[in-house]
LOMARTOR-210227 format. One record per residue (C-alpha): residue number from 1; y, x, z. Coordinates in steps of 0.1 Angstrom, whole numbers, plus 5000, padded with zeros to 4 digits. Each point is the difference from the previous one (the first is absolute). Layout:
<atom><pos>NUM</pos><v>Y</v><u>X</u><w>Z</w></atom>
...
END
This chain:
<atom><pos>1</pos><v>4469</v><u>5587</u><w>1334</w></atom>
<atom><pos>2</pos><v>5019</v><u>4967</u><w>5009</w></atom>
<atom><pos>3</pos><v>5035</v><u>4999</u><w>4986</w></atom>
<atom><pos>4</pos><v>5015</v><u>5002</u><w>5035</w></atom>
<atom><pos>5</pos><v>4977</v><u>5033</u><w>5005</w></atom>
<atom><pos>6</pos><v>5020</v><u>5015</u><w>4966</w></atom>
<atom><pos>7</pos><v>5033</v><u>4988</u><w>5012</w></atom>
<atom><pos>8</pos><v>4994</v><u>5013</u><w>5035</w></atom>
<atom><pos>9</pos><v>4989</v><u>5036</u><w>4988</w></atom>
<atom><pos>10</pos><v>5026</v><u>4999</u><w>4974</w></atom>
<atom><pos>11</pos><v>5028</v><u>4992</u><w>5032</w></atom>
<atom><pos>12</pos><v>4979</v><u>5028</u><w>5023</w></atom>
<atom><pos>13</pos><v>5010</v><u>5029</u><w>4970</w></atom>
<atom><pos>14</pos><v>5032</v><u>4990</u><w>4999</w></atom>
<atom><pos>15</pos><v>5004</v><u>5001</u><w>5038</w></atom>
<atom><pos>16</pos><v>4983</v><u>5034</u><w>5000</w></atom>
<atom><pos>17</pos><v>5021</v><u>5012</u><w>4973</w></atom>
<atom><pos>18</pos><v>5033</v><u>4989</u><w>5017</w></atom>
<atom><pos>19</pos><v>4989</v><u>5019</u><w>5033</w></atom>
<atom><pos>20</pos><v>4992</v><u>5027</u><w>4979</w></atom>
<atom><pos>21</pos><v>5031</v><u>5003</u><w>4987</w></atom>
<atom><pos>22</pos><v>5020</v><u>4990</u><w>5031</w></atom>
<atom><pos>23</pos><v>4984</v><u>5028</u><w>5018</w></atom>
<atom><pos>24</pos><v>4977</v><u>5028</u><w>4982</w></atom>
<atom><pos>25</pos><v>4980</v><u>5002</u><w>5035</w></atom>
<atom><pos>26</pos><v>4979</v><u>4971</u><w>4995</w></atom>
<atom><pos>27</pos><v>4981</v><u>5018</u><w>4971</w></atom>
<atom><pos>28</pos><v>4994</v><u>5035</u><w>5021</w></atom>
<atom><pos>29</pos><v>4963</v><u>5001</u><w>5008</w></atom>
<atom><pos>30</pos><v>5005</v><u>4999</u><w>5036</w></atom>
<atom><pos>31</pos><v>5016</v><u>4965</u><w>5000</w></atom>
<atom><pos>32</pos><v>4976</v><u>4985</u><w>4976</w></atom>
<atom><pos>33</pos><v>4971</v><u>5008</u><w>5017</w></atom>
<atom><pos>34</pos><v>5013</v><u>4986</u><w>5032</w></atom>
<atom><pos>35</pos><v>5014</v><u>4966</u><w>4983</w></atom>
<atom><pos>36</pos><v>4964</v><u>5001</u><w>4982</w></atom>
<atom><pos>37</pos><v>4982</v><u>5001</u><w>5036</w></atom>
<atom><pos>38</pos><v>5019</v><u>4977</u><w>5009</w></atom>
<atom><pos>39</pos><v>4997</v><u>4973</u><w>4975</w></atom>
<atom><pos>40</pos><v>4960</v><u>5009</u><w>5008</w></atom>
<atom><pos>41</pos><v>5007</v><u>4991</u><w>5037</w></atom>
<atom><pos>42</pos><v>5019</v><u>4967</u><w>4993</w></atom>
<atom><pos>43</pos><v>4977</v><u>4991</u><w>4973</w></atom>
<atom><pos>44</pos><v>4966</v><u>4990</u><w>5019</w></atom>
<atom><pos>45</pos><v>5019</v><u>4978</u><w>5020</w></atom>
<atom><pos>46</pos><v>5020</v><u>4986</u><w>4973</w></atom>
<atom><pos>47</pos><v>4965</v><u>4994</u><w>4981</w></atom>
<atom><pos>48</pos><v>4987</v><u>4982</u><w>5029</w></atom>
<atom><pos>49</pos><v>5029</v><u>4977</u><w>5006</w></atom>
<atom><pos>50</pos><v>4996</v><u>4988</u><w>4964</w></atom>
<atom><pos>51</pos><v>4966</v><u>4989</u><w>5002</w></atom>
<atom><pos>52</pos><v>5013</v><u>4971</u><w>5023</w></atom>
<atom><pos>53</pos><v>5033</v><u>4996</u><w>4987</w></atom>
<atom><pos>54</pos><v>4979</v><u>4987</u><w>4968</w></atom>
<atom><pos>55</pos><v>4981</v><u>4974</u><w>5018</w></atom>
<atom><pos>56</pos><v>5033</v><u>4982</u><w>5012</w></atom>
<atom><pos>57</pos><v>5001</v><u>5021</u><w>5029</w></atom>
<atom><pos>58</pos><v>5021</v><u>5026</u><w>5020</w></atom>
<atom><pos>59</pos><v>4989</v><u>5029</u><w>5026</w></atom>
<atom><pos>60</pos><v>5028</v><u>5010</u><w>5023</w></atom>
<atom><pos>61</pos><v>4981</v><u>5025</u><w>5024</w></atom>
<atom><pos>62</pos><v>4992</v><u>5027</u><w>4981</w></atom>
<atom><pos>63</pos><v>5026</v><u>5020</u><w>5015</w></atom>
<atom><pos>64</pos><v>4987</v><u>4993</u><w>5035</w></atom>
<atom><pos>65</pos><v>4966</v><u>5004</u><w>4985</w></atom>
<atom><pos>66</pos><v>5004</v><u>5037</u><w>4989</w></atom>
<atom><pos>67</pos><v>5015</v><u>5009</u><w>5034</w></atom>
<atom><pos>68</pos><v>4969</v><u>4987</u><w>5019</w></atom>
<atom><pos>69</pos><v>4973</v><u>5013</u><w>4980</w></atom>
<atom><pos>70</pos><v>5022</v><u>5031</u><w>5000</w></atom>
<atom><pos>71</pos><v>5004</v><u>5000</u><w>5035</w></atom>
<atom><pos>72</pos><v>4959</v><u>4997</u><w>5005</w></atom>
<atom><pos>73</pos><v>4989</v><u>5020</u><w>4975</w></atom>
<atom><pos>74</pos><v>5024</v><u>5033</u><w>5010</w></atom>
<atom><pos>75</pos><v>4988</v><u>4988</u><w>5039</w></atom>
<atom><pos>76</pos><v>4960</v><u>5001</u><w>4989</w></atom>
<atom><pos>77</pos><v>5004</v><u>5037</u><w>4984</w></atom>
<atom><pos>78</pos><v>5027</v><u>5016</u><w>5026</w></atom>
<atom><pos>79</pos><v>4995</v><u>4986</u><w>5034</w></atom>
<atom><pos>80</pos><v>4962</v><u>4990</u><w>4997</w></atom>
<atom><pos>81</pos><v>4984</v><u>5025</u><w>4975</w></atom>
<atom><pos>82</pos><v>4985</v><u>4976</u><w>4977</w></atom>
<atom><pos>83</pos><v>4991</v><u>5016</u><w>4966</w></atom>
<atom><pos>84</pos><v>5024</v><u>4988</u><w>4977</w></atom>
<atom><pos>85</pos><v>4975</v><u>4983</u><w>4977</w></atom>
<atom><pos>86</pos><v>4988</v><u>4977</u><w>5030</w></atom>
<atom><pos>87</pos><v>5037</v><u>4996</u><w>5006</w></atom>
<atom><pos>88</pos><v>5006</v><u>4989</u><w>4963</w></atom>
<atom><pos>89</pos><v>4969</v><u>4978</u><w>5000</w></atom>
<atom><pos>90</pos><v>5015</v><u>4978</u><w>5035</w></atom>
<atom><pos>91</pos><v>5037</v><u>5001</u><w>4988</w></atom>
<atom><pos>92</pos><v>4983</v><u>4983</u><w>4966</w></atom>
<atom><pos>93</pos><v>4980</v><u>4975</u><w>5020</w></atom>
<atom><pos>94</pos><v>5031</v><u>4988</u><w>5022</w></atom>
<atom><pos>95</pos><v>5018</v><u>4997</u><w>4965</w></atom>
<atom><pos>96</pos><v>4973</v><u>4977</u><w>4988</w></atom>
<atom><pos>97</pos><v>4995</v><u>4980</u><w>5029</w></atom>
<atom><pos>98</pos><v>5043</v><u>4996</u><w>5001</w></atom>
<atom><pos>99</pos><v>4989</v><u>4989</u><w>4964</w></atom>
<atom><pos>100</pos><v>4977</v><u>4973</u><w>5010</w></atom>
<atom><pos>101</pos><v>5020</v><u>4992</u><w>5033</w></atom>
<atom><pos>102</pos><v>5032</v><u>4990</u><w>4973</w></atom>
<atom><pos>103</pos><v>4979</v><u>4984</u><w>4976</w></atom>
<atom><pos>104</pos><v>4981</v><u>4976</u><w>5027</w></atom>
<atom><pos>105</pos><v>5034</v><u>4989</u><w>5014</w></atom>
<atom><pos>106</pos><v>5012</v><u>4993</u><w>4968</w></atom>
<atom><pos>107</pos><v>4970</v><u>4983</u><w>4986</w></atom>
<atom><pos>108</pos><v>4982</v><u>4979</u><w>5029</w></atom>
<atom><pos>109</pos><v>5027</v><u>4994</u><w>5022</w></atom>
<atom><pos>110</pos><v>5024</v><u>4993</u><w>4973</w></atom>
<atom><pos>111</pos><v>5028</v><u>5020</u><w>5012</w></atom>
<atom><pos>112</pos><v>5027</v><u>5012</u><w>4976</w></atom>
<atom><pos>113</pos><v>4995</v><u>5040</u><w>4989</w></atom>
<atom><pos>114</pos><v>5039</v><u>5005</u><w>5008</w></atom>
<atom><pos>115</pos><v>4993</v><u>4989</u><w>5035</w></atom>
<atom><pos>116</pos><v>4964</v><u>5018</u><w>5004</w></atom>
<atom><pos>117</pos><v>5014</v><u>5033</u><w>4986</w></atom>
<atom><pos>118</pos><v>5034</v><u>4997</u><w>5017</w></atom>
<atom><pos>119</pos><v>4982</v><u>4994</u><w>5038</w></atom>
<atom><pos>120</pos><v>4982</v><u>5031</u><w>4992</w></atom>
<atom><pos>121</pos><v>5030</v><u>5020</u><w>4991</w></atom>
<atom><pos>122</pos><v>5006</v><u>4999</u><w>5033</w></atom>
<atom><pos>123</pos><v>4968</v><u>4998</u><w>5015</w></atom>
<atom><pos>124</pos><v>4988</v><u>5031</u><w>4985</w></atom>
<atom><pos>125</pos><v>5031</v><u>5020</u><w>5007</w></atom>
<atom><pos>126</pos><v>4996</v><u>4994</u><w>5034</w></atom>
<atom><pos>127</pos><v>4967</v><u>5005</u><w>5004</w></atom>
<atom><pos>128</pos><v>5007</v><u>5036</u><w>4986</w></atom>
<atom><pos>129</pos><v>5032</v><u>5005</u><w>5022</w></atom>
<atom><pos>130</pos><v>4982</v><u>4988</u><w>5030</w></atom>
<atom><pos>131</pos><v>4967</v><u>5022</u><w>4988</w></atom>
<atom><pos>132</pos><v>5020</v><u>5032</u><w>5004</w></atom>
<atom><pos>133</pos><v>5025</v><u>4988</u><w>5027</w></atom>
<atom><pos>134</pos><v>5029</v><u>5000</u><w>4980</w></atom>
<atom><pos>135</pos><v>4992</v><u>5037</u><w>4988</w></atom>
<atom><pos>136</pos><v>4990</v><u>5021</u><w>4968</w></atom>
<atom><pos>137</pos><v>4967</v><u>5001</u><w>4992</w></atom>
<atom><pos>138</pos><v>4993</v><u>5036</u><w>4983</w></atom>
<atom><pos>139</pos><v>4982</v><u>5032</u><w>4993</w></atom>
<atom><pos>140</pos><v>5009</v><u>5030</u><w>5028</w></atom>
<atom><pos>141</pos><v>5018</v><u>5034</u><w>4985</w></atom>
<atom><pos>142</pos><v>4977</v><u>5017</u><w>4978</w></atom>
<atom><pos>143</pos><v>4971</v><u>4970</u><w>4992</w></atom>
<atom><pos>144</pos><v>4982</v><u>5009</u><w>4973</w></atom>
<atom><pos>145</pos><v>4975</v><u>4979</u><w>4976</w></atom>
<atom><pos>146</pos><v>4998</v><u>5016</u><w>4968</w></atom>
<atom><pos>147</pos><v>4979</v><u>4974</u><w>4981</w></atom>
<atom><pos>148</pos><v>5020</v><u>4969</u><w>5008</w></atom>
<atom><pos>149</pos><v>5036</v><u>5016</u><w>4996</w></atom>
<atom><pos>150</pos><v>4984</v><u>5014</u><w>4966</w></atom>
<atom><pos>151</pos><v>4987</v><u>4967</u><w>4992</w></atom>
<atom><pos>152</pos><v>5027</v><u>4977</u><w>5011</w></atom>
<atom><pos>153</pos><v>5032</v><u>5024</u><w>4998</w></atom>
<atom><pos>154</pos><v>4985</v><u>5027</u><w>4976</w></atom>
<atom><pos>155</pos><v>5012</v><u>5004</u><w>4963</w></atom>
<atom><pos>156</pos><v>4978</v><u>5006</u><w>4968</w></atom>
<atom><pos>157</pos><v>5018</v><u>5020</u><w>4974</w></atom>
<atom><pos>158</pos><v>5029</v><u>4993</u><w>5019</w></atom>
<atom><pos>159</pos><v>4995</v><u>4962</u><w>4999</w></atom>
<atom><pos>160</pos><v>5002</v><u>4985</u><w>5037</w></atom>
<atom><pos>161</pos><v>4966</v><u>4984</u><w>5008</w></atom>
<atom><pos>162</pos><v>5023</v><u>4967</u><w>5011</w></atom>
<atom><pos>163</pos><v>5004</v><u>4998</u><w>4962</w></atom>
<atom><pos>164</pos><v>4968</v><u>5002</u><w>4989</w></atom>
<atom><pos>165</pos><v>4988</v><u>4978</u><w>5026</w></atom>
<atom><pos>166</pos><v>5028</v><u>4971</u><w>4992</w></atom>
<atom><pos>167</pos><v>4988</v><u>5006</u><w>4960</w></atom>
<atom><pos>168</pos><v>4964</v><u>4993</u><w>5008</w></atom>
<atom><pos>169</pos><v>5004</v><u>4969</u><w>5025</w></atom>
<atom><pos>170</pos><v>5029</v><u>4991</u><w>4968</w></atom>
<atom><pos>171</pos><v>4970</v><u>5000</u><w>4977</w></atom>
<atom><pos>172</pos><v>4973</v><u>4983</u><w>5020</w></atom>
<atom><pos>173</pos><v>5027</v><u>4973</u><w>5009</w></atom>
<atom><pos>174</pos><v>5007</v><u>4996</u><w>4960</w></atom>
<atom><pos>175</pos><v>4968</v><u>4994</u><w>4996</w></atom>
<atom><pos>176</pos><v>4990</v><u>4977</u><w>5025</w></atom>
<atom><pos>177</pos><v>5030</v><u>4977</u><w>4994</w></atom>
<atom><pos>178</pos><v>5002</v><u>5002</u><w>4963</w></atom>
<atom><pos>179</pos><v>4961</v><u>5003</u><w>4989</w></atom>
<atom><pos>180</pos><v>4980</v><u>4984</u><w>5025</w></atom>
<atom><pos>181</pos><v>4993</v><u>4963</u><w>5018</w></atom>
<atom><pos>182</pos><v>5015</v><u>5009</u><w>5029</w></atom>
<atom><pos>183</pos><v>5033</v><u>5007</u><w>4983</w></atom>
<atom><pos>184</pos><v>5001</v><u>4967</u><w>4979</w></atom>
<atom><pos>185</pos><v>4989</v><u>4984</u><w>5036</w></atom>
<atom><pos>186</pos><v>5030</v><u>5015</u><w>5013</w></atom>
<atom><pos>187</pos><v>5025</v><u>4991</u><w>4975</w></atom>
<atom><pos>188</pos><v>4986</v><u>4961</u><w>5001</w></atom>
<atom><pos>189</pos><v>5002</v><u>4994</u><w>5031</w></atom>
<atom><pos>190</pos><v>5037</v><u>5015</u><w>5003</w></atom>
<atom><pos>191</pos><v>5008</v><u>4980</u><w>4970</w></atom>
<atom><pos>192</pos><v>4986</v><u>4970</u><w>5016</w></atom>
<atom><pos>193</pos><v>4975</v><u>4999</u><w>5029</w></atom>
<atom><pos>194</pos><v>4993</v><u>4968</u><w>5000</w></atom>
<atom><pos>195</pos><v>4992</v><u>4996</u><w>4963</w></atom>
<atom><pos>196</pos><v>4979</v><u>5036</u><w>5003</w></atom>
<atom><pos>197</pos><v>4981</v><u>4978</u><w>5028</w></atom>
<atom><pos>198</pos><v>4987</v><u>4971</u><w>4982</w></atom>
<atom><pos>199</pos><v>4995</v><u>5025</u><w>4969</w></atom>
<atom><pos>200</pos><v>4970</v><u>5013</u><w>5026</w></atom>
<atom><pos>201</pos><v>5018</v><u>5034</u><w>5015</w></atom>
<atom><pos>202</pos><v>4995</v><u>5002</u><w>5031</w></atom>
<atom><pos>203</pos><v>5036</v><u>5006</u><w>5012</w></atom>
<atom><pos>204</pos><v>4997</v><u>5009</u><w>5037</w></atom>
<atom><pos>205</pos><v>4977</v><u>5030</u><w>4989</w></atom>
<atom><pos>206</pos><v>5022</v><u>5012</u><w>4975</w></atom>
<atom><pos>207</pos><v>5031</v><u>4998</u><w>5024</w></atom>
<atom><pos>208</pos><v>4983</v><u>5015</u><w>5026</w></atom>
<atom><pos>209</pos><v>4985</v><u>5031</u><w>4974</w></atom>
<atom><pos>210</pos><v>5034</v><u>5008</u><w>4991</w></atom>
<atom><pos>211</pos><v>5013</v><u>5006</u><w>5034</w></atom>
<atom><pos>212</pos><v>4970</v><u>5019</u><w>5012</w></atom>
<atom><pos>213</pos><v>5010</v><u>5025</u><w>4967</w></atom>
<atom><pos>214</pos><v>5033</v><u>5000</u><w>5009</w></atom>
<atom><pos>215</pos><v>4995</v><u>5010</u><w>5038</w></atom>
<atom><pos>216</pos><v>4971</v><u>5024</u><w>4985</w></atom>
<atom><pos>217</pos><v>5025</v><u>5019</u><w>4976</w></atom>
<atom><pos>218</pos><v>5033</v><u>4998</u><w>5027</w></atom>
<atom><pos>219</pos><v>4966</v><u>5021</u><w>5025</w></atom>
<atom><pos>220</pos><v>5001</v><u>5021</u><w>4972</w></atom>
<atom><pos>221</pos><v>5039</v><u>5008</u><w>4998</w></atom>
<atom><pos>222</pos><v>4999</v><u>5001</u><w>5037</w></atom>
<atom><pos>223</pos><v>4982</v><u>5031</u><w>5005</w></atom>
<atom><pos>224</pos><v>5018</v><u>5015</u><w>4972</w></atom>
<atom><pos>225</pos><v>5034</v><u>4993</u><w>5017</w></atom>
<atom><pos>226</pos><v>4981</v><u>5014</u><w>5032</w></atom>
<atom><pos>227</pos><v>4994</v><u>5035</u><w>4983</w></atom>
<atom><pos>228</pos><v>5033</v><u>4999</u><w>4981</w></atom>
<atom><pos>229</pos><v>5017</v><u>4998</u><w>5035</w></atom>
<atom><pos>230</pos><v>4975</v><u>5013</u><w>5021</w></atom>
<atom><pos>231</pos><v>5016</v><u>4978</u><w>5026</w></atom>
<atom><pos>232</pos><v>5002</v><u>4964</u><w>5006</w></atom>
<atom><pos>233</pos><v>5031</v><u>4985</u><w>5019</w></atom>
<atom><pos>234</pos><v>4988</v><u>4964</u><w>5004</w></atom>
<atom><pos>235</pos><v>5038</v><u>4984</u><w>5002</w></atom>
<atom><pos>236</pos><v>5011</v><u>5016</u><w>4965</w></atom>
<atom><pos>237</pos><v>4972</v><u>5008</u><w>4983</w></atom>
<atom><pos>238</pos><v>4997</v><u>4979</u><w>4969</w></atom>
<atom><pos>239</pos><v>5027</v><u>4980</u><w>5009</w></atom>
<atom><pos>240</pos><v>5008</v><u>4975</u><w>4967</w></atom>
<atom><pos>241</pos><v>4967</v><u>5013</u><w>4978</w></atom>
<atom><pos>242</pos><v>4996</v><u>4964</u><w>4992</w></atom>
<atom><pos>243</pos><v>5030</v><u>4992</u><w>4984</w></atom>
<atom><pos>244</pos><v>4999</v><u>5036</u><w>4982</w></atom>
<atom><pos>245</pos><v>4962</v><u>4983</u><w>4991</w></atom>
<atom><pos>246</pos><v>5018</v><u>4967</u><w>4993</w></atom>
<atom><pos>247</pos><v>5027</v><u>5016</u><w>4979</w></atom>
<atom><pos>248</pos><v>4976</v><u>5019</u><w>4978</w></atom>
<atom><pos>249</pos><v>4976</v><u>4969</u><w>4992</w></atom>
<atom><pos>250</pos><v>5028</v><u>4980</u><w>4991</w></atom>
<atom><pos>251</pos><v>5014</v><u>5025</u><w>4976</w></atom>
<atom><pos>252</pos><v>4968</v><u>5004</u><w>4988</w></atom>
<atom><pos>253</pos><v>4997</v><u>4962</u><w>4988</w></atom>
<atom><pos>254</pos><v>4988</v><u>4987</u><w>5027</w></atom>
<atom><pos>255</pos><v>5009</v><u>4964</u><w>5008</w></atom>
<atom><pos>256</pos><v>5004</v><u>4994</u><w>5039</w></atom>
<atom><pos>257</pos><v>4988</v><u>4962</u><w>4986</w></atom>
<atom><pos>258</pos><v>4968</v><u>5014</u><w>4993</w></atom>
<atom><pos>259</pos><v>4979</v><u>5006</u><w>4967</w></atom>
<atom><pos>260</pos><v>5016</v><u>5028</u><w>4983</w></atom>
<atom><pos>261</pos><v>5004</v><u>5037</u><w>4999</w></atom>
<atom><pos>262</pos><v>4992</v><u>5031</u><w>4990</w></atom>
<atom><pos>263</pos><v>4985</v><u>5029</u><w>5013</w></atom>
<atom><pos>264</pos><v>5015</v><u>5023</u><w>4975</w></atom>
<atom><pos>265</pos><v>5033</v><u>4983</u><w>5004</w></atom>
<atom><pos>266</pos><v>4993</v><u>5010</u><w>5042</w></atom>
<atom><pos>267</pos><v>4996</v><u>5037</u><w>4991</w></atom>
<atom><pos>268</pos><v>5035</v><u>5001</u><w>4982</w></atom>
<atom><pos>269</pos><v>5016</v><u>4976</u><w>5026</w></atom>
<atom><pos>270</pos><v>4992</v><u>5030</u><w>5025</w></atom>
<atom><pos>271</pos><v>5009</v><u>5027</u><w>4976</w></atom>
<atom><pos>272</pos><v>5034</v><u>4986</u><w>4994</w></atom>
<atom><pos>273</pos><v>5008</v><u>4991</u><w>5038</w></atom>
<atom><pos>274</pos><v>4990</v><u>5036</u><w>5009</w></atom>
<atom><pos>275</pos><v>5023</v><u>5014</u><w>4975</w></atom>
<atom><pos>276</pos><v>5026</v><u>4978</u><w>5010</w></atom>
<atom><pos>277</pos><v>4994</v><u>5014</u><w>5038</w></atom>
<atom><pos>278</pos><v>4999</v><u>5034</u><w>4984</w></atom>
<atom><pos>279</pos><v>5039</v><u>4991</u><w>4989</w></atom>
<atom><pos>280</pos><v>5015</v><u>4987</u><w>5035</w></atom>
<atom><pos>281</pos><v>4986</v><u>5035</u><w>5011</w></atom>
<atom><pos>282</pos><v>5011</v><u>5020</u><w>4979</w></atom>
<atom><pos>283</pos><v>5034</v><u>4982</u><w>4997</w></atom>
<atom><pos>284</pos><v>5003</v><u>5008</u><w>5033</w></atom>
<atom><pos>285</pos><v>5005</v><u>4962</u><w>5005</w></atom>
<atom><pos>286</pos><v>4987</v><u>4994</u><w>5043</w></atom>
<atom><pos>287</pos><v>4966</v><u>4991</u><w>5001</w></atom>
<atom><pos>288</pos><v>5008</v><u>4969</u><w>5015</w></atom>
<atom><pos>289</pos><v>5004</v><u>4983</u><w>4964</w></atom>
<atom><pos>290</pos><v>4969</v><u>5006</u><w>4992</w></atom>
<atom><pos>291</pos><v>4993</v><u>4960</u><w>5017</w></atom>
<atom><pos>292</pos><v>5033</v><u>4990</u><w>4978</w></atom>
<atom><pos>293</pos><v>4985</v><u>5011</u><w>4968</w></atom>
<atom><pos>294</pos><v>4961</v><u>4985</u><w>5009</w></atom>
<atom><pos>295</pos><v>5015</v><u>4967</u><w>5008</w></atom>
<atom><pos>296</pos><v>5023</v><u>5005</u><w>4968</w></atom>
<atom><pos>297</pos><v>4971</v><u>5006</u><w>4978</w></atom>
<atom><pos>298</pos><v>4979</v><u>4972</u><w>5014</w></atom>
<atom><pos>299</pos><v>5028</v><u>4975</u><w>4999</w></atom>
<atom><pos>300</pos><v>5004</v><u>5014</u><w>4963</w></atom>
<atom><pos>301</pos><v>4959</v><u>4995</u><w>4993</w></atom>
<atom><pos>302</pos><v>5004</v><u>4967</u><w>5013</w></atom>
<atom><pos>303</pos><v>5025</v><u>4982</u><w>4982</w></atom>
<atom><pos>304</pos><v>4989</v><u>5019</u><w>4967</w></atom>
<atom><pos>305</pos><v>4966</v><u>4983</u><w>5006</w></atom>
<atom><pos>306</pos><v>5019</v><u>4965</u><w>5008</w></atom>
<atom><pos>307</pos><v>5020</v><u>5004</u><w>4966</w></atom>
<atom><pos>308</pos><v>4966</v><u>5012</u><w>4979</w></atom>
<atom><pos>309</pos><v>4984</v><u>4971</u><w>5014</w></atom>
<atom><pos>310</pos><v>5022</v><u>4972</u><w>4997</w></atom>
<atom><pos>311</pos><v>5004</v><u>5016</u><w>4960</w></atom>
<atom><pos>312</pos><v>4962</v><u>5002</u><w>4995</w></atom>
<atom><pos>313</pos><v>5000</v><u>4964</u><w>5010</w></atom>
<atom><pos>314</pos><v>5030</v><u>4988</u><w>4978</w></atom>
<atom><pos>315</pos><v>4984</v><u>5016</u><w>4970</w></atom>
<atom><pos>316</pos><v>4968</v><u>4981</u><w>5010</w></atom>
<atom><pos>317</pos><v>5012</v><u>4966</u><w>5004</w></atom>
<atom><pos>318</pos><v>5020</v><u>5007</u><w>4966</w></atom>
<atom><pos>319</pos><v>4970</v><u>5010</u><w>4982</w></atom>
<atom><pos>320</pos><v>4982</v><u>4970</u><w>5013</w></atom>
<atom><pos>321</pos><v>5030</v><u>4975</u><w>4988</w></atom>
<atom><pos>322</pos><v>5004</v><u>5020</u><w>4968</w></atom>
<atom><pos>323</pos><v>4956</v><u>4991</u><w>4996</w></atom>
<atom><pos>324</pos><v>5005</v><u>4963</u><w>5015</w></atom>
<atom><pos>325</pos><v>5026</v><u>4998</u><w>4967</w></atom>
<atom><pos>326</pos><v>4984</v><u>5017</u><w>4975</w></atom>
<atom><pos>327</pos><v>4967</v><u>4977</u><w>5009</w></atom>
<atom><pos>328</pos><v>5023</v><u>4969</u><w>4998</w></atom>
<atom><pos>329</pos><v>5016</v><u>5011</u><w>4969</w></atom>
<atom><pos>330</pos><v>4962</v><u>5000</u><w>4986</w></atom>
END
């Protein structure tokens, strides 16, 4: 673990401990599984957002993401009878080719990612508002599909599958940006994409790699958000996921200049906003802060990561006068 990963999970006890002791509720089995599943649920997407956050860039529709592949996916299985796994296997497919469709703007026709991901925001959200007319998209009274709400809302020794899901893509994440290529790829070119270019990456593939995963993991959290809810309201639902995405990333360590991060530091980022959202409920505080404490916590992240950096580069260029002297010294 980084040191920001130990001084994150050192702050996330110590915020758990506080809302323990401010109210004995949060540690009753009922409320932590339901904060667990729900750190599950936010923590695919937040994942995803990371992977371009670390290559300089941003995704801002995965909110209106979720609702459409939500939207399309509860449509395919309640209104059209499509087995679910043929369902799964199209929502996964759009997710990609949103994927490819973001990266290709951003890559070949040079447009910015703020702009790319903002226009699709709102395209998306309207396409899925227009798609059901402005209605709910959902399963009818008594629906029942055993396997997928056992595999996507089911619990294994009373862990909620959400969990175990957000663990694995955690892990296979870790791994792919901390012990492969690809990962090294990713931080270079967020670091410096035109010096990771003449170093021979090629950086329109790697930019465009990282938003197909991200669109391919915010599928994923899509048709677990579908289940959780088992009805899609295309106006609200996931309304500001990708600044709860944003807010985790960049309390996990991750730079929105690009070229650093943590996936680790991602997992506690979620754990502590979670717990934090566990505290306004239980408080009693109105829900409505929930926005006031996001933008809190990512205003916090950011100007922590402004202050680390300009000290990381203060020690530097001290280091480097301290060697200039000791050479001239010699």
């Amino acid at each position: 673990m980084q040191k920001k990963d130990i001084g994150l999970a050192t702050l996330v006890v110590t915020v758990g401990a506080i809302v323990a002791m401010v109210n004995p509720r949060f540690l009753s089995p009922i409320n932590l599984a339901n904060t667990a599943n729900l750190i599950g649920l936010f923590g695919l997407f937040s994942i995803a957002e990371a992977f371009v956050i670390v290559t300089a860039g941003i995704e801002l529709s995965i909110g209106s993401v979720i609702a459409l592949l939500g939207v399309i996916f509860v449509d395919l299985i309640a209104s059209f009878g499509v087995p679910w796994p043929m369902a799964l296997a199209v929502v996964m497919v759009l997710s990609i080719f949103i994927g490819l469709l973001h990266g290709w703007l951003i890559t070949r026709l040079k447009l910015q990612p703020f702009v790319v991901t903002l226009c699709g925001l709102l395209i998306y959200r309207g396409v899925a508002r227009f798609y059901t007319k402005d209605g709910t998209a959902g399963f009818s009274f008594g629906s029942d599909f055993p396997m997928l709400e056992f595999l996507v809302s089911g619990r294994t020794a009373g862990v909620p599958h959400s969990v175990i899901a957000f663990l694995l893509v955690a892990i296979i994440a870790w791994f792919l940006l901390h012990r492969t290529v690809f990962g090294r790829h990713l931080f270079a070119v967020g670091k410096n994409a035109e010096a990771a270019r003449y170093s021979g990456i090629n950086t329109d593939r790697v930019i465009i790699q990282a938003y197909v995963l991200c669109a391919f993991l915010t599928g994923i959290s899509a048709v677990f958000f579908a289940m959780y809810t088992r009805s899609v309201q295309p106006s609200s639902h996931g309304n500001f996921y990708e600044l709860y995405g944003i807010a985790a990333a960049v309390l996990g360590g991750f730079s929105l200049r690009g070229g650093e991060g943590s996936i680790v530091g991602v997992v506690l980022g979620v754990i502590l906003l979670q717990i934090l959202q566990n505290l306004v409920n239980l408080l009693g505080i109105p829900s409505s802060l929930n926005f006031a404490v996001m933008g809190s916590v990512i205003l916090a992240g950011v100007i922590a990561d402004t202050q680390f950096s300009r000290y990381r580069e203060t020690r530097r260029q001290q280091s480097a006068m301290a060697a200039l002297e000791d050479s001239a010294r010699r």
